[in-house]
C-alpha angles and dihedrals in degrees: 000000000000124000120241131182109253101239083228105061111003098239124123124264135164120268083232092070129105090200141023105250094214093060108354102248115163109255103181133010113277111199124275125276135189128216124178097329099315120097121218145231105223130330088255089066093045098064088033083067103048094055093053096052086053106048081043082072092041099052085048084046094055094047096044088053093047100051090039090056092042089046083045092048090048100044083051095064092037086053098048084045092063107005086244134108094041075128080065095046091050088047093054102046085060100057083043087057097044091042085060101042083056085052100059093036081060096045092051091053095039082056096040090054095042109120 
């Protein structure tokens, strides 16, 4: 078991293992694996694109939430100024409510493919 300096971010590992343990750069080839039709690179990349994917909803969750509570919070004042537009309030805080439904739906999958 020798140490070797991971080409990513220049700090010692050993040549046994799969990935540098500082940024998780594969270090050597871990076998092949096939998911849902795709073959992989290493199992490194594999969970480095899942995550991604995932954070990639997340990230759509979160924005959808935001802009639906910031659209709810507006038509609310507007609505208290002239008594109309309490239709567009309703309408918001259900998108509010399915945005964070979508949120915690991502959250849980994002914890349930964790390795």
């Amino acid at each position: 078991m020798a140490l070797i300096t991971c080409p990513e971010c220049k700090n010692s590992a050993s040549d046994q293992a799969a990935t540098c343990p500082g940024c998780g750069y594969p270090i050597r080839g871990v076998k092949f694996l096939s998911i849902g039709g795709e073959q992989s690179k290493s199992e490194a990349q594999l969970v480095e694109l899942t995550a991604k994917r995932l954070k990639k909803h997340y990230a759509i969750a979160a924005t959808l939430s935001v802009a639906a509570m910031l659209l709810m919070t507006g038509t609310c004042v507007k609505a208290n100024v002239d008594q109309k537009g309490f239709w567009a309030v309703n309408l918001f805080a259900a998108l509010f409510v399915a945005s964070f439904l979508y949120l915690a739906t991502i959250k849980v999958l994002i914890w349930w493919h964790h390795r």
